[in-house]
N, C-alpha and C positions, 0 to 999 in steps of 0.2 A: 543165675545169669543165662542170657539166650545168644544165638547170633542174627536172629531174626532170617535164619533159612526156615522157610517153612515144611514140615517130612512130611505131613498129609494132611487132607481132609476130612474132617470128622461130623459125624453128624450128633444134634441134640436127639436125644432116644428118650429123655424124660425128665419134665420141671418139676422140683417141691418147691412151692410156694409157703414161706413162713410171714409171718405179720412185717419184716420190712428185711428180709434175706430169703435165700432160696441155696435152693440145691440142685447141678447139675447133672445130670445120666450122658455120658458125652460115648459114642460106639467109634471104638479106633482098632487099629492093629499096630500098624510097624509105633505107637509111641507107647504101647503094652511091653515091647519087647526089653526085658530087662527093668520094668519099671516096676517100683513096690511103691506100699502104703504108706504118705509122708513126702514122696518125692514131687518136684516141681512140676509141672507141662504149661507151658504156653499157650491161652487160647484167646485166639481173636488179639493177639498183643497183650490181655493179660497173665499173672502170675495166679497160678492154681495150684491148688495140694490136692494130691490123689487122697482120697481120706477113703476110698474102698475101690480096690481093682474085682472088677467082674471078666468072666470070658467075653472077649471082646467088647467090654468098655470102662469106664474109670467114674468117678462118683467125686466133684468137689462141692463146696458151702462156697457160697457167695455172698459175702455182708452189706450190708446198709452204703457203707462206704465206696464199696468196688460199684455196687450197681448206681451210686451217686454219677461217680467218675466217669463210667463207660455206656456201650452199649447192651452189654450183655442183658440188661431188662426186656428188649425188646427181642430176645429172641425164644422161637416158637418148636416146636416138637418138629423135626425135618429142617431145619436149620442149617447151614453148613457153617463150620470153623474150621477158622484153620489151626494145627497144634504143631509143635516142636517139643521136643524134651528139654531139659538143663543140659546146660554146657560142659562138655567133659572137657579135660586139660588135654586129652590125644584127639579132637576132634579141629577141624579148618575152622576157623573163623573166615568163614566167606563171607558175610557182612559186617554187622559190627555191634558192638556189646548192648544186648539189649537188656533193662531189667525186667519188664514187663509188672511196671507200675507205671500208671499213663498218666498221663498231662490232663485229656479232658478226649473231645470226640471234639470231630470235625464235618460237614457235609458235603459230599459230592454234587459238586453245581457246572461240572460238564465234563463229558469225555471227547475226544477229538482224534479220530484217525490220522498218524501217520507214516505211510510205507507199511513198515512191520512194525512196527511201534504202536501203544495208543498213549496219548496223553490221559489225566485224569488232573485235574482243578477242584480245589478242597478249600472250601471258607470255614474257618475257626477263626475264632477270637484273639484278642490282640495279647492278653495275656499267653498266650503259646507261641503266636507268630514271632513274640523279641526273639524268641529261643530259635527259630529258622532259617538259614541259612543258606543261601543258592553253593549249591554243590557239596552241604552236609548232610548229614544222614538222617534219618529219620526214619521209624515205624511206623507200619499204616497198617492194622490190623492186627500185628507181630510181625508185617513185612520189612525185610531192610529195605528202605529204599535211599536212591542219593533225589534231591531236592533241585530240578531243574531249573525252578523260578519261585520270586517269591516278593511282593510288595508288603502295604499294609492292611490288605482284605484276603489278599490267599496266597496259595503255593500251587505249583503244580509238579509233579512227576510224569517219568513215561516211563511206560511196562512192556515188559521185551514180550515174547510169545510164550516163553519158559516159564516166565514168573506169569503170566495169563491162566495158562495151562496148568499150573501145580498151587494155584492160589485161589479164595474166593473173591477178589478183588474184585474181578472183569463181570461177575454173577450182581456185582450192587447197580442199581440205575441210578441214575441222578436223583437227590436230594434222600438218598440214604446217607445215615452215618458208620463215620468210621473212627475207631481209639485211635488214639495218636501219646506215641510217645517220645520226647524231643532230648538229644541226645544230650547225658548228662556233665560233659564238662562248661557249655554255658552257664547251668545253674548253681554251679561248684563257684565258678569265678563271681557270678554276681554274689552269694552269697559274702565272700570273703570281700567285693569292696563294698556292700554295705556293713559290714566290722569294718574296717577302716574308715569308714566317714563316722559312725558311732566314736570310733577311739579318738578322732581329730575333734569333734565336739567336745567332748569332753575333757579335751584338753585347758589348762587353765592359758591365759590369755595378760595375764600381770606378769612381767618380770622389768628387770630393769632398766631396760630404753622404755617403756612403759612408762614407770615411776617416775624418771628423768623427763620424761617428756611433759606429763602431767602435773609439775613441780612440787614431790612428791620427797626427792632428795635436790 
């Protein structure tokens, strides 16, 4: 689990391309500190295993499946992501629990200055959007963000200066995409009342105002 604060910037230092997976070379410092081989890092909002730490950078596999879901195919040698580590139990949750398995990606279709703020406007698909909710949370790259607005074509967020300045967010132009992952108690709830409507199905439908009714007895 993450909390979707982001500790730095990292860049891509080297792709293996396999026939439908790859392998990252990602150059970091502060999320080396303390990290071994096996452990989690957050990139771009997804979930990675360190499967070789090097001086000053970390080496994960990326399957068929992650590059389905995300963005990470389309990135290039100079790249920038963002990473965090796994969540320790003595650390703040300043955002909010992220797992870093994503929903799907989204596209940036405008940014809007204002004050100190910027807004940022993201269309994805209606399958993510049920899950969205104005003033829940949401990751945007592995960003926590909270969710200003939100119809049935987009959402929008605004990014402080802090999170401009410590993220690659404000580096995407319009109509790049970004992971998105939507917080996991909506999809908890839908699942349990789809079981409920399965269990009420299935329930039998005979008893005896039934039978009574039917002239049965």
């Amino acid at each position: 689990m993450f909390t979707g604060i982001v500790e730095e910037i990292g860049k891509i230092q080297g792709i293996k391309k396999g026939e439908k997976s790859s392998t990252l070379i990602i150059s970091a410092s502060r999320v080396l500190e303390k990290t071994f081989v096996g452990d989690s890092i957050c990139t771009n909002g997804v979930c990675l295993t360190a499967t070789k730490i090097n001086k000053g950078s970390f080496e994960a596999d990326i399957m068929a499946e992650t590059l389905r879901r995300s963005n990470l195919g389309n990135l290039k040698i100079g790249s920038p992501v963002n990473l965090e580590r796994a969540l320790t139990l003595d650390k703040r949750l300043g955002g909010h629990l992220v797992s870093g398995h994503i929903d799907g990606v989204g596209e940036i279709v405008s940014r809007q200055k204002e004050d100190n703020a910027l807004w940022i406007t993201i269309k994805t698909s209606a399958e993510i959007l049920k899950y969205v909710i104005e003033k829940g949370s949401i990751a945007i790259d592995g960003i926590s963000l909270t969710v200003a607005y939100v119809d049935e074509n987009i959402f929008k967020v605004s990014i402080i200066p802090h999170t401009g300045g410590h993220t690659i967010l404000l580096d995407k132009p319009q109509g790049e995409t970004v992971n998105l992952e939507c917080d996991q108690l909506g999809k908890y709830v839908e699942k349990l009342l789809g079981f409920q409507r399965q269990d009420n199905i299935g329930l039998s439908r005979i008893n005896e105002d039934f039978l009574k009714t039917n002239g049965f007895i």
